[in-house]
Every structure is written in C-alpha cells, then in structure tokens.
C-alpha positions, 0 to 999 in steps of 0.5 A, a space after each residue: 663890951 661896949 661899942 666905941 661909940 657908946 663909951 664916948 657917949 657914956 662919958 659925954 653923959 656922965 660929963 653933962 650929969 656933973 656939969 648940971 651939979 657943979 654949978 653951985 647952991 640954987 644955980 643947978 642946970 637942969 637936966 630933963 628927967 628922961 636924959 637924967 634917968 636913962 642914958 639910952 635915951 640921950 645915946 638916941 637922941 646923940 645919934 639921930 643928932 649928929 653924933 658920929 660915933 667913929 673913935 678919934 672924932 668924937 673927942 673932938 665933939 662937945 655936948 653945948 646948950 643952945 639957949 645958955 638961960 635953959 637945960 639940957 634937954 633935946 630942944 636945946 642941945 647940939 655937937 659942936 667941935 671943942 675949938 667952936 665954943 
C-alpha cells in the first residue's frame, strides 16, 4: 500500500502532468524529462522541498512555478498554500 504521504504526491504529479497538456495547441507547459518519466524523482525533490507529507496538510499545499514564462522543473517550482496563489 502506498504511504499518505506518497498518494498526495502521486496525485500532485499527476495534476502537474495534466496542467502541462491542457494548456492548448502549441502553448504546452513543459515538464523537464526526469519529472515527466519517473515520479520518484518529483516525490524527492517534493520532500527535500518542503513538502510535508502529514495527511490533511498536504491538501492544502499546491505545486506553483515561480517563473510563469518556464516549466515545471526544479529550479522553478515551490509549495505554496492554495489560498497564497
């Protein structure tokens, strides 16, 4: 069974997959390759990043870009609280 903490990952890796394609013909965000095809890394780079990873709290948390004009990558991503975007 997957830990908590990894399902709310999961899904705030799947949720960033479908943002990258839902934004059009040509206007894709891009997603750097190692997030894209191994989601064991973006669950690293979520903890060494903040993520907390205790049950309630983590639906309060989004995955934002920082730079709006570059992809998700890790150089450019941060947690911010839902009600902070």
């Amino acid at each position: 069974m997957m830990e908590a903490k990894n399902y709310w990952l999961y899904l705030h890796w799947l949720q960033m997959l479908d943002s990258a394609d839902s934004h059009g013909a040509g206007d894709d965000i891009p997603v750097c390759e190692e997030w894209k095809t191994d989601l064991q890394a973006f669950v690293d780079w979520a903890v060494a990043n903040g993520y907390p990873g205790h049950g309630q709290a983590d639906r309060k948390l989004t995955l934002e870009r920082i730079d709006k004009d570059r992809g998700y990558e890790p150089g450019n991503c941060r947690w911010v609280k839902k009600h902070d975007r």
